[in-house]
N, C-alpha and C positions, 0 to 999 in steps of 0.2 A: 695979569689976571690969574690969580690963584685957581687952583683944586681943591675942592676937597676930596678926603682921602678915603683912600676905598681898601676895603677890608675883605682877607680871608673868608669864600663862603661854610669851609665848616670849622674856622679858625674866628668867631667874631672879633677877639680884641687885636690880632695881628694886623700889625697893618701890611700891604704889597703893591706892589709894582706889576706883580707877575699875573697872565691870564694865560688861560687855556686858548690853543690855537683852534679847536675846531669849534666852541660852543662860548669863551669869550670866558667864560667865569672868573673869576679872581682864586686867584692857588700863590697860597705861602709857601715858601722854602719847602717845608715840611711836606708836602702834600701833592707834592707836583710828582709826574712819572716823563722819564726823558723821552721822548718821543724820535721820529725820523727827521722833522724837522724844528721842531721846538719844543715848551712844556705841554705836557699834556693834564686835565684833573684825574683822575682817580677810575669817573664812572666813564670820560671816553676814552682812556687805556684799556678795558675793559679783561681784567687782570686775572682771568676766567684760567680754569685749569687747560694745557691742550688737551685737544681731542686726540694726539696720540697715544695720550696714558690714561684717558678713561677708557675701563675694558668695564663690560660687561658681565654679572657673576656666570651667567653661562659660558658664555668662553673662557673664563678662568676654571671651571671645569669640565671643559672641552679639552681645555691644553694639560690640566693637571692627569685625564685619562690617556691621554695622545701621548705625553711623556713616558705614564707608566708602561704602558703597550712597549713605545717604543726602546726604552731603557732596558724591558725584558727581552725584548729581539736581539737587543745591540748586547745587551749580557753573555746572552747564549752564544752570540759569533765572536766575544772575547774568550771564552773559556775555550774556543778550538782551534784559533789560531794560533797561538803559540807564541814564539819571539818576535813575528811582523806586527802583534798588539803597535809596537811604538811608530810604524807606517802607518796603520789601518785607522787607528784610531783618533787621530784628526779629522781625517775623510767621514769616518762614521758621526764623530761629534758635529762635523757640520753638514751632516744630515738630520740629526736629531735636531739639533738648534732652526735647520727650516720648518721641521715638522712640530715643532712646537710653536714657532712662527705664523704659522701659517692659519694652526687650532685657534689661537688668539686673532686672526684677523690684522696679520702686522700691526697691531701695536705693539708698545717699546715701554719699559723702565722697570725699576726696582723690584716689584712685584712679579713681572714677567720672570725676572733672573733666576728671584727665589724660585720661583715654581718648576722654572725649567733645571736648575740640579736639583732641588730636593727628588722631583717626579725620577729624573733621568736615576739618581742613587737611587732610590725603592726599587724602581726597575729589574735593576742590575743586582741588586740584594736577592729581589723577589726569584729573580732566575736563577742566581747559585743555589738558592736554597732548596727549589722547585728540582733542577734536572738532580740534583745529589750527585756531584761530581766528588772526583779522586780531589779536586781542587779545596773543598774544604780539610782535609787530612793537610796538605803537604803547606807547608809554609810559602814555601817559593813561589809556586801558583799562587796562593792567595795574593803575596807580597804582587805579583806581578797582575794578576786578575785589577786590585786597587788604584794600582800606577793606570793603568791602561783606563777605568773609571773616571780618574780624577784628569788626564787628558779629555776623557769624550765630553766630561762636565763642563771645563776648562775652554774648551774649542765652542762648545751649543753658549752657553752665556756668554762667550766672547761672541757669537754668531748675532745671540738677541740685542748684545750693548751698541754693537755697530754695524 
């Protein structure tokens, strides 16, 4: 007893074999999404961005002021601590990295990253430039003022990525 053959519903000339597990459709090669237990179409994958990286443009300038603030606080206790910058300043970065965390609403990705060192360097820019410390003069300080930056940057985006 023959079939006749049944075809790709957004594929008309393909022909398949293949159907969707929850809604039965017919899905070619091309068009199928693997599922937990077999193929799935297209529209029950439902291939939706997650909801952990849609933010909000308010909380992205929530976190973008939460950063500045905080990048300027954490600026100003880099410039007076001294040689323990290379203890402190992992501890300080993964404070900054909750508190900009936190401005967002724990959400997570690319955009978070960017926001949270670009915010966290203005910050810390905005503060040497503001107290006019001996630290813009002397190379050393700056050299090390930087180093100790690029840690607290380094530690808060590694805090937001995982």
């Amino acid at each position: 007893m023959p079939t006749e053959p049944v075809y790709c519903a957004r594929h008309p000339k393909v022909q398949t074999a293949l159907a969707c597990v929850r809604c039965a459709t017919p899905i070619c090669p091309d068009c199928f999404v693997p599922g937990p237990v077999g193929f799935l179409c297209k529209n029950c994958a439902n291939l939706g961005a997650s909801p952990l990286f849609q933010i909000r443009p308010e909380r992205f300038a929530l976190a973008i002021i939460a950063g500045i603030v905080s990048g300027g606080i954490a600026g100003i206790l880099l410039q007076h601590i001294g040689f323990y910058i290379f203890f402190t300043a992992p501890i300080i970065g993964g404070i900054l990295g909750e508190i900009v965390l936190r401005a967002v609403g724990y959400k997570r990705g690319v955009k978070v990253e960017w926001i949270t060192g670009g915010s966290i360097v203005a910050g810390a820019g905005m503060s040497l430039l503001i107290t006019g410390t001996d630290s813009l003069y002397s190379p050393v300080s700056l050299i090390m003022f930087a180093v100790s930056v690029i840690l607290v940057v380094a530690v808060a985006v590694g805090k937001i990525r995982w």
